[in-house]
N, C-alpha and C positions, 0 to 999 in steps of 0.2 A: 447394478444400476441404482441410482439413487432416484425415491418418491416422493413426494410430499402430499399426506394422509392426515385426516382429522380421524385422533386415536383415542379412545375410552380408556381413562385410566381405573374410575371409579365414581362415585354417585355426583350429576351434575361437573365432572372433570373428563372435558376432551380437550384436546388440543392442537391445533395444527402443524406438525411438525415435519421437517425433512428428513429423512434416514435412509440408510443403505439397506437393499432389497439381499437376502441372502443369493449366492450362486441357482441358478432354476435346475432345478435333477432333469433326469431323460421323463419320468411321469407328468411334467407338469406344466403347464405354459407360461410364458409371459405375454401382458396384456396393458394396453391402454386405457384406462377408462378416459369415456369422452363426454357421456353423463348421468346425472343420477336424482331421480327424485326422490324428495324429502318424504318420510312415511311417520305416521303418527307413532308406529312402531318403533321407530327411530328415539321419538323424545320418550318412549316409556322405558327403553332398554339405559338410556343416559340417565334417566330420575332413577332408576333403582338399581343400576351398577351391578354388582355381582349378586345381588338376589334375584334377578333375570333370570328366568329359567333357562336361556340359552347364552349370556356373557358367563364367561370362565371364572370360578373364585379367584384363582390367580392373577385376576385383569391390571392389578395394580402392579405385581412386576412385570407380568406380559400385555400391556395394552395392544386392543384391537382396532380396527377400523370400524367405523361406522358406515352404514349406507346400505341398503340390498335392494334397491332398483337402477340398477344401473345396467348402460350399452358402453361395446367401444369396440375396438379392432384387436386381435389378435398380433401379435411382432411374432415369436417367436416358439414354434410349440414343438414340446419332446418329442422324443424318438417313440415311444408308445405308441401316441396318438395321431401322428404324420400321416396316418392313411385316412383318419377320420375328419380332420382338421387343417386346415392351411392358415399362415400367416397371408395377412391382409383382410381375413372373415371378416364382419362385422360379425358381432354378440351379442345374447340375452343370458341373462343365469337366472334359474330357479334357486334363489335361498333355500327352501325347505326341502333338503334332502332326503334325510330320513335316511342316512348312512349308519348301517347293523345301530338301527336302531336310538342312534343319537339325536338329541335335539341342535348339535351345534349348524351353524348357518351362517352363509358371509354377509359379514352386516354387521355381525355381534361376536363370532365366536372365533375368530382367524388374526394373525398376525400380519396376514401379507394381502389377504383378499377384503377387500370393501367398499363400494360405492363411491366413498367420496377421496381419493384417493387418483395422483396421475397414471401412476404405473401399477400394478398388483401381479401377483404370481397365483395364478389358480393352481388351487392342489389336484392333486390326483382321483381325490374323492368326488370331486363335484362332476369329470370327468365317467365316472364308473358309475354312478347314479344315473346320469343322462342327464344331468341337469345345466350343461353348456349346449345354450340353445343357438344353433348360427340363424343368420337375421339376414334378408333378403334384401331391406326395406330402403327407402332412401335416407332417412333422417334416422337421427339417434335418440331423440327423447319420446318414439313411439316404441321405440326397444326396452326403452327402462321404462313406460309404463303398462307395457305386457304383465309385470308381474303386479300391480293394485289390479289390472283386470284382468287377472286371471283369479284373484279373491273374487269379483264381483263373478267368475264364471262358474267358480266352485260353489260356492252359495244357492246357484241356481240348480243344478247339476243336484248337492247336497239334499234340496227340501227331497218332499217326499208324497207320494200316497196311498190309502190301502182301499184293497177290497174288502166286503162282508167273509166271513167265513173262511179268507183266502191269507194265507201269516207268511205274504211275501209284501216286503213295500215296489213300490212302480217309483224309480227314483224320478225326478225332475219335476219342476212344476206342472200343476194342471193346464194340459196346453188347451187351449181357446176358454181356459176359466178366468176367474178374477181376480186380480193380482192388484196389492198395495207397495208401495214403498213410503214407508213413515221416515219423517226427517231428510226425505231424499233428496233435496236440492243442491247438496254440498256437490265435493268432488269424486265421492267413491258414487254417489245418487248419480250424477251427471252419466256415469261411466255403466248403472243398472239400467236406466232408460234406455239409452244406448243399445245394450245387448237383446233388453229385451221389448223393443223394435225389429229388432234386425235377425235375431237367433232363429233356428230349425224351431225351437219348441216356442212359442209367444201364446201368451194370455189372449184372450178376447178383449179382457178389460184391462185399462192398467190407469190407478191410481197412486197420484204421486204427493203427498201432502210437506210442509214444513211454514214455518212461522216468518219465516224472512221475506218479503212480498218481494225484493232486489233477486234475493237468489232464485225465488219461481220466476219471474219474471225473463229471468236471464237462461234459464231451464227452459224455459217456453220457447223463446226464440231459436236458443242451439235446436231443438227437440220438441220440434212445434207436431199440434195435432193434425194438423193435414199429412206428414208425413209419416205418422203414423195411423192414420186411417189409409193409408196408402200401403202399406205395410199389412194388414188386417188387425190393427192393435187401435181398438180407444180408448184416447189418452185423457185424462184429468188432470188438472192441477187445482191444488187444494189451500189455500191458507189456514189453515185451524187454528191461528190467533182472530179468525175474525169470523168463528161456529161456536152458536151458543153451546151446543152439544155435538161435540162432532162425534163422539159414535155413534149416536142416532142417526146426524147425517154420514155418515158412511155408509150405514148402514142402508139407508133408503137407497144411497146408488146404486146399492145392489139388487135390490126391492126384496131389502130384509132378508135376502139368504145370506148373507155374510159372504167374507172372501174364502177362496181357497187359499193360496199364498199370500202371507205377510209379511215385507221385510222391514226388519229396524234396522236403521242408520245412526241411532244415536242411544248412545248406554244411559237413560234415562226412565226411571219409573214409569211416568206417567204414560211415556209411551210406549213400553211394552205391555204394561196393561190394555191401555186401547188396544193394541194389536191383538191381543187376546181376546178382549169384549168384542171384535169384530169378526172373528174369524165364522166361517161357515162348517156345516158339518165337512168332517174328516179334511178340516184346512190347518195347513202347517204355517206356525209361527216358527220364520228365521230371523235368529238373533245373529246379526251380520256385526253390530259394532259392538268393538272388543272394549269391554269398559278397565278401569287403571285400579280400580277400586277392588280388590278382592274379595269384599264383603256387599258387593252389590247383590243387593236380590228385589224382587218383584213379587207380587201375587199372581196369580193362575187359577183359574176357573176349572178346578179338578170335577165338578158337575156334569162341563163339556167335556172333560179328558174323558171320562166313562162312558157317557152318553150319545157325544154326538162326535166320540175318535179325533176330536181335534191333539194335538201333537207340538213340539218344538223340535227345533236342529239348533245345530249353530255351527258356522265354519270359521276355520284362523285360518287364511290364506287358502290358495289353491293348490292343485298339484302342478305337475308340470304338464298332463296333456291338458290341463286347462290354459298353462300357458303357450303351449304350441296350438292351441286352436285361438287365443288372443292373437298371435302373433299372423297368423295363417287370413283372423279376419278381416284385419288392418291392411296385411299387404293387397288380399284381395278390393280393400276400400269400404267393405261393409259396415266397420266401423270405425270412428274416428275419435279416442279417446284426450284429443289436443285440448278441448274445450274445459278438460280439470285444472290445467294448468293457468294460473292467474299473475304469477311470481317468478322471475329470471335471477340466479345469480351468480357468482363465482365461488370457486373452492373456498377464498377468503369469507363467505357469508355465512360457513356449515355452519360454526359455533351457535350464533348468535341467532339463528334462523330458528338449529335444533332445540335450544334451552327454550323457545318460544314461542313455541310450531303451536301450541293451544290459544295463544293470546293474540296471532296473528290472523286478521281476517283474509278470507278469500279462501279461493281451492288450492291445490298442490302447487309446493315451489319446487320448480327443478332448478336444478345445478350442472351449472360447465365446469367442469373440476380443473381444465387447463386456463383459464382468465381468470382474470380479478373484476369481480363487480359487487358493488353493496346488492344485497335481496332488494329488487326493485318489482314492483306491480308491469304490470303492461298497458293499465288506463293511465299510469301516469308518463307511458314513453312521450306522446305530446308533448305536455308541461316540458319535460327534462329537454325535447327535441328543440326548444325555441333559443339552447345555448350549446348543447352537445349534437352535433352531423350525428353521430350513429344512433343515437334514438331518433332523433328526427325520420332516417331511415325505415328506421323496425316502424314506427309507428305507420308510414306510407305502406308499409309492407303488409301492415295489419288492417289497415282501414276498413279496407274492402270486402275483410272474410271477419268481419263483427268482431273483430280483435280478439281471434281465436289465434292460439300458437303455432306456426306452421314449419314444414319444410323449407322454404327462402327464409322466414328471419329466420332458422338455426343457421344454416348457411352463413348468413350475413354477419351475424354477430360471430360465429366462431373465427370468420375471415380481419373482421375490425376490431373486435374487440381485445384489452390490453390486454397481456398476456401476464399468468401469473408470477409475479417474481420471486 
């Protein structure tokens, strides 16, 4: 069967190409992908090509696919796994296998499996790990982003706390304590509020700070504090371009104890320092965003490391039962991870999306891998709708749920829209 995959050949070189898929063995399946969202991960694996700790040195005679958030349907699955699996499934995949030990993962390190891609052949490994996760759900682009939140679950999951005299940590945040998220307004922030509103273990306090008054704003509204007082979580939203000193005031919110939990959403100095000037005794600083720079470093307050047990973690993605409890919270409706998505577009947009996923605003773009569409916003379906019927549609479609992404426009658009050539 022949696929058409946007393939990494080498640094800043992918390309969208068509090729013949090998014969599928009795191990392994053949699959549709139907979508996939774009991960920052994505543009750091293409800027640095085979010095990627998970692309293959050999990527420029054997180019892989890109993509590792992606759903789609099962066609065809081996003779192995016929008792585990049926054709027709819908699907999630945990990229981070962690197969005897390797870092390879679909997305970066495979020939025939990757996000953005019509057709793929799942190997056998992904299989034997457990990390082909079948999907319940109605729509597909809450399947591909199971896997950004099940980062945001790991994270949560990750921090930590201790007792005096006791040399075991108590994983998970301080539940009914005080919890930050710095820079949280983007799309992985969107997807932390979220959980923790909604999650078994939830803060008492939960402050959510960032400089963009558009993105709180819009934070507020998905993730407004009524419904999180309703939840038992108070919520804050914070500008700190517009706090003379904002660790002082944060500080005060707390009334000078500091937080127990702190998470950064953005590999920036300045703010992992705050996160650290704020923290309360025995409070864990999570360094949540993966910075591109490998000589990033920060200062810390070893004073309080001694003193008052304050601590760091840091996670790169979740595991998989974080992504089966993503997966589990969505279908039940507890959460609704749509509201990161800002950006629609076709397999034709991978390129030019991926070289420029930093310089583009807004939150996550997902991709229909079967259509052709330029990466288009969803505030501008309107505009576009006053000469193209199918936006005109999607935008009706959107009005009324604050032009958040839903189950009808996926529908609509996979039924309208052109089909890739």
């Amino acid at each position: 069967m022949k696929t058409k995959a946007v393939r990494l050949y080498g640094k800043d070189d992918i390309r969208l190409e068509e090729f013949e898929l090998p014969e599928m063995k009795e191990d392994e399946i053949l699959a549709q992908v139907v979508s996939d969202s774009i991960c920052m991960s994505s543009y750091k694996a293409v800027a640095q090509g085979a010095d990627h700790k998970r692309v293959p040195d050999d990527v420029h005679i054997n180019p892989t696919i890109i993509g590792h958030e992606f759903s789609g349907i099962l066609l065809k699955v081996g003779k192995k796994w016929k008792d585990r699996f049926s054709e027709g499934d819908k699907f999630s995949i945990q990229p981070a296998m962690n197969y005897k030990g390797s870092l390879d993962a679909p997305g970066y390190s495979f020939r025939y499996i990757g996000g953005n891609a019509t057709h793929v052949i799942i190997p056998n490994e992904v299989m034997e790990t457990g990390c082909l996760l079948p999907y319940k759900g109605e729509s597909f682009f809450h399947a591909s982003l199971s896997e950004p939140m099940s980062c945001v679950i790991g994270a949560f999951h990750a921090s930590y706390h201790t007792r005096n005299g006791v040399y075991k940590h108590d994983m998970g945040i301080r539940e009914g304590g005080k919890a930050a998220i710095l820079a949280g307004a983007g799309p992985m922030g969107l997807g932390a509020i979220d959980y923790a509103i909604h999650c078994d273990r939830k803060p008492g306090l939960l402050v959510v700070t960032d400089i963009d008054e558009a993105r709180l704003e819009r934070a507020s509204r998905i993730h407004t504090v009524e419904e999180a007082r309703a939840n038992g979580v108070e919520l804050m939203y914070v500008n700190t371009a517009r706090v003379e000193d904002q660790v002082k005031y944060l500080m005060s919110v707390t009334g000078d104890s500091g937080f127990d939990d702190v998470f950064v959403f953005a590999p920036v100095r300045e703010v992992v320092e705050t996160a650290d000037r704020i923290l309360g005794f025995d409070g864990c600083l999570n360094f949540f965003a993966g910075p591109s720079n490998p000589e990033f470093t920060a200062e810390m307050n070893f004073y309080n490391v001694h003193y008052a047990f304050t601590h760091i973690v840091g996670t790169s993605g979740g595991n998989t039962d974080d992504m089966k409890e993503a997966l589990e919270m969505m279908a039940a409706g507890r959460i609704n991870p749509a509201a990161m998505i800002t950006h629609i577009g076709g397999l034709d947009a991978v390129i030019d999306t991926t070289k420029r996923l930093p310089r583009i605003p807004g939150g996550k773009k997902l991709i229909y891998t079967n259509i052709s569409l330029p990466l288009t916003a969803i505030e501008d379906f309107g505009k576009l709708g006053r000469v193209d019927p199918c936006f005109r549609e999607l935008h009706r479609l959107l009005e009324a749920n604050d032009f958040i992404w839903s189950s009808e426009a996926e529908k609509f658009l996979l039924e309208h829209a052109r089909p890739l050539s």
